[in-house]
C-alpha positions in Angstrom: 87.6 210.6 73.6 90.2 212.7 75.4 90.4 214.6 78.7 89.7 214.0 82.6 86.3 212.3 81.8 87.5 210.1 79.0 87.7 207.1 80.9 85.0 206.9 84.1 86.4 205.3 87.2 85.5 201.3 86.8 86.8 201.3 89.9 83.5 202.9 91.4 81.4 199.8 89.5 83.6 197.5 91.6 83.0 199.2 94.7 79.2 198.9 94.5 79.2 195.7 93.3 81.0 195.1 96.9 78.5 197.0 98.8 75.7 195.1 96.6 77.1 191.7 97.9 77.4 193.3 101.6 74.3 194.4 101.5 72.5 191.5 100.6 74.5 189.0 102.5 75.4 190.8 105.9 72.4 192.6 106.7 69.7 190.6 105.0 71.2 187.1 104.9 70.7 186.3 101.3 73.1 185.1 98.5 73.3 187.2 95.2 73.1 184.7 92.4 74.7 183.5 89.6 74.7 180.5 87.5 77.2 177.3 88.2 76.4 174.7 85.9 73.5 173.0 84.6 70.4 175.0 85.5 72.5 174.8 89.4 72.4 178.4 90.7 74.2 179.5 94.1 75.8 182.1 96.1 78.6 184.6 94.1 81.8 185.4 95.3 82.4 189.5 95.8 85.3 189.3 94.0 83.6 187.9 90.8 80.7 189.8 91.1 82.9 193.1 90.9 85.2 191.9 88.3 82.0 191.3 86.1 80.6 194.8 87.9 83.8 196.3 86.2 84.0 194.2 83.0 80.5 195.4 82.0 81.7 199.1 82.9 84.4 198.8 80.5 82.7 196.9 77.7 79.9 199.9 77.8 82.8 202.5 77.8 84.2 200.7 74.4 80.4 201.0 73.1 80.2 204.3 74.2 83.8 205.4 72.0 82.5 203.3 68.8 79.3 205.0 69.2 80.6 209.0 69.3 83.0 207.6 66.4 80.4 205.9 64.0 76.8 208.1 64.6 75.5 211.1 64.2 73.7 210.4 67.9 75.4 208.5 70.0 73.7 209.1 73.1 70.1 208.0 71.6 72.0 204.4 69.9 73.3 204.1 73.9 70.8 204.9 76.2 68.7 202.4 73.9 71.5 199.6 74.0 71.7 200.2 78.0 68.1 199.3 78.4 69.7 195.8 78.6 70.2 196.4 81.8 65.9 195.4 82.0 67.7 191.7 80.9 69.8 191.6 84.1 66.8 192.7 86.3 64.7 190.1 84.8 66.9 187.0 84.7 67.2 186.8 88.2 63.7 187.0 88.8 62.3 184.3 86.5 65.1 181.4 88.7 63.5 179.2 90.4 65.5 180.1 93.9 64.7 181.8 96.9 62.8 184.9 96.9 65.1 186.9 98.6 68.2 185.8 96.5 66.2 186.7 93.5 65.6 190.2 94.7 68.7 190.8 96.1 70.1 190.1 92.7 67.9 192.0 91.0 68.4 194.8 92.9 71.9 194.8 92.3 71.7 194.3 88.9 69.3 197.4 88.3 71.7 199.1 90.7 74.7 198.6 88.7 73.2 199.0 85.6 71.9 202.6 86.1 75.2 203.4 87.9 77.1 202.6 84.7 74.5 204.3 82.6 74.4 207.3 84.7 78.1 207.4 84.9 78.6 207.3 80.9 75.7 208.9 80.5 77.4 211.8 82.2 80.6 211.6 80.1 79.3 211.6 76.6 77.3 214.3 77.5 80.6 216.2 78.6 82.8 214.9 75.5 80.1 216.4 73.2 79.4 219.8 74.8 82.9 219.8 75.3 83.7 219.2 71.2 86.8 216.4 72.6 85.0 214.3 70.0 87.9 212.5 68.6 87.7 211.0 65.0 
């Protein structure tokens, strides 16, 4: 893909990610989660949680390019593929840790997910109206 919209601002991704983990901690006192070892789970640095906030932006942006490449309908192949964002809602949910933590996560998660979604969602739609289609 080629043009403005060819590569959507990660940046953004990271930014909520922030806000996610501000959210949850300052105002409602509760960890986001992540998993530290054996079945341990605990409290997640901003920092990492908008690297991997940022990381899964650009690993869906490299879908996204393989999938205008390879098939005839991209968007139907990754609208499908993003409903894993349902597995990052979910996971959170079924750790045994406190209810707030869990839902705080969760929250996040689904926040983050549709953001990226939404975000590429918008940008194949642009590349394919716009013909940048590059093969």
């Amino acid at each position: 893909m080629t043009g403005d919209n060819a590569a959507p601002f990660r940046g953004g991704q990271a930014l909520a990610a922030i806000v996610v983990i501000l959210v949850a901690s300052g105002l409602f006192g509760v960890p986001v989660l992540v998993p530290l070892g054996e079945g341990v789970r605990g409290g997640i640095g901003a920092a990492a949680y908008a690297v991997g906030a940022a990381v899964a932006a650009l690993v869906a942006t490299g879908l996204l390019h393989l999938l205008l490449i390879g098939t005839p309908r991209a968007k139907s192949f990754f609208v499908s593929i993003m409903l894993l964002t349902a597995i990052t809602v979910i996971i959170p949910l079924s750790i045994d840790a406190d209810q707030g933590a869990r839902i705080a996560t969760a929250a996040g998660n689904l926040l983050l997910g549709v953001l990226i979604t939404g975000t590429l969602s918008g940008v194949l739609h642009s590349a394919i109206r716009a013909g940048r289609l590059v093969r």
